[in-house]
Each structure stands twice: as C-alpha cells, then as structure tokens.
N, C-alpha and C positions, 0 to 999 in steps of 0.2 A: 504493500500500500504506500512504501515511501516514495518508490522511484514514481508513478503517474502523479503523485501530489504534487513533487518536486517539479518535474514536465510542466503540467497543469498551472504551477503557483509560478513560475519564473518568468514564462512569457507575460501574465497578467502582472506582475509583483516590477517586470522593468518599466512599462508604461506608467505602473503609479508611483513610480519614483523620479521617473523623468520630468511629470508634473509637481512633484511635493518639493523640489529642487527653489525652480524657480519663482515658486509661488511664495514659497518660506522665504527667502531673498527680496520678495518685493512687502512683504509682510514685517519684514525686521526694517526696513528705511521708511517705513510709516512714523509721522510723529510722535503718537499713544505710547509706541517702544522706545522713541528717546525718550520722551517723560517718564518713563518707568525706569529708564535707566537714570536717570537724572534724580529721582528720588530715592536711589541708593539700591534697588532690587539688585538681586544678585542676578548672575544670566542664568542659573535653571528656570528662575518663578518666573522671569520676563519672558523666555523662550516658551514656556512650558505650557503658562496659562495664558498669555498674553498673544502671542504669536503662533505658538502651533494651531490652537485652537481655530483662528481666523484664517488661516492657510488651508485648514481640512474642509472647510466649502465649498472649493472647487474639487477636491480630489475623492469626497464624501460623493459627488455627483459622477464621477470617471469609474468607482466602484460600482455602483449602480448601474450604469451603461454596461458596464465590463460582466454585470450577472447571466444575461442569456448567452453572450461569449464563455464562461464557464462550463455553464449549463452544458452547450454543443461540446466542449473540449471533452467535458466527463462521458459523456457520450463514445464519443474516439475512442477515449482511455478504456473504458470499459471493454470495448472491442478489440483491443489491440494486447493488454493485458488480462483479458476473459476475465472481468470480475462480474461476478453474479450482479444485476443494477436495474434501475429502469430504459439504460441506456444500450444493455443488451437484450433488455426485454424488447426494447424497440426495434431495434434491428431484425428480431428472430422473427414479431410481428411481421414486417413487411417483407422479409424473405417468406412468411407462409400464408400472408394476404388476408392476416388478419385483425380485420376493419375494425371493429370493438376494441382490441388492445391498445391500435394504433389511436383511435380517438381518445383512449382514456390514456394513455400515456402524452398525448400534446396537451389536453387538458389539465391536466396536472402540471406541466411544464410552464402553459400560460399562466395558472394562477397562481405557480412561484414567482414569474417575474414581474404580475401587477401584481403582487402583494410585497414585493421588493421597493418598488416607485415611491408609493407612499412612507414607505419607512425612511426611505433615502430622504423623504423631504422632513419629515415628521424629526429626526438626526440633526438639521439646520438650526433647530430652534434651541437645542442643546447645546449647540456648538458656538453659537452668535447669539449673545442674548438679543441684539438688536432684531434678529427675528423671531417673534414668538408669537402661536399661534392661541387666539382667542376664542 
C-alpha cells in the first residue's frame, strides 16, 4: 500500500507545493506581517498563524480541484497494483457490461466530489477569519 500512495501522493503533493511556495512569499511582504514582526513576535507565531494561515486559501482551493484527479489516479493504482477497491470494481464492471455496478460506482464517485466542494469552501472560513459564513 506504500509504493501506489507514494505514486498517487507525489504527483498531487509537487503541484501543491509549487503553489504554497509563492503564495507564502507574497503573504510574508504583506504589511499585517511586518507589524507583527514589528511588535516583537517571534517568526514561528508570525509564520504560523499569521501567514500560513492566509497562504492556504488559494492552495485549500488547488486541493479541492486536485480531488477527482485522485479519485481517477486510485483508480489506475488499483488496477495496476490489483488492490481489491471501487476502482477495480469499476473496471471488472465495464469489462463485463455491467450497467448497475457501473452506475452505482460513478455515483458514489460524484457524491464524493460534490461533497468535497462544499467542505473546500466551508475550510475558508477557518482559515481567514475575514470570511465567515452566516
């Protein structure tokens, strides 16, 4: 189970670094961060709650997009490493043309990823007190 996690988590895991990079960079030359640095924080509290926090907005939203991309990957993985899944279940589905399975295994798939959308946004408000939902 390590090696398809690794696979799976490395492609997904450089895309969200490549964003948490320069976002954290335009996040730390915000004013709020020199005043916090200015009233004496040390740089973990400043980085930690000051800045990480308003950085993971945009990358909080790349995670989200990146879910049915998963999704498909586990799929592959499943197939390629035969792990018992719904992603081999699918597969065996439409190699034996069957309609039932296959309907209830995409349906299951959709409502992980609209049930994904709303948490992504629902996460914002946690994250940026300036958003928060009433």
């Amino acid at each position: 189970m390590i090696v398809p996690a690794v696979i799976l988590g490395t492609s997904l895991s450089a895309v969200t670094m490549r964003l948490t990079r320069p976002t954290m960079l335009e996040v730390l030359r915000q004013d709020y961060i020199r005043t916090a640095w200015a009233k004496g924080l040390s740089e973990g509290p400043v980085v930690a709650r000051h800045a990480l926090r308003n950085a993971l907005i945009p990358v909080v939203t790349l995670i989200g997009l990146q879910a049915p991309l998963l999704i498909g990957g586990a799929v592959i993985m499943e197939q390629i490493f035969v792990i018992p899944g719904m992603g081999l279940l699918l597969l065996e589905a439409v190699s034996q043309r069957d309609y039932p399975i296959i309907t209830g295994v995409f349906l299951v798939i959709g409502a992980s990823v609209i049930l994904i959308n709303p948490l992504v946004n629902l996460s914002y408000g946690s994250l940026d007190p300036r958003v928060r939902y009433r």
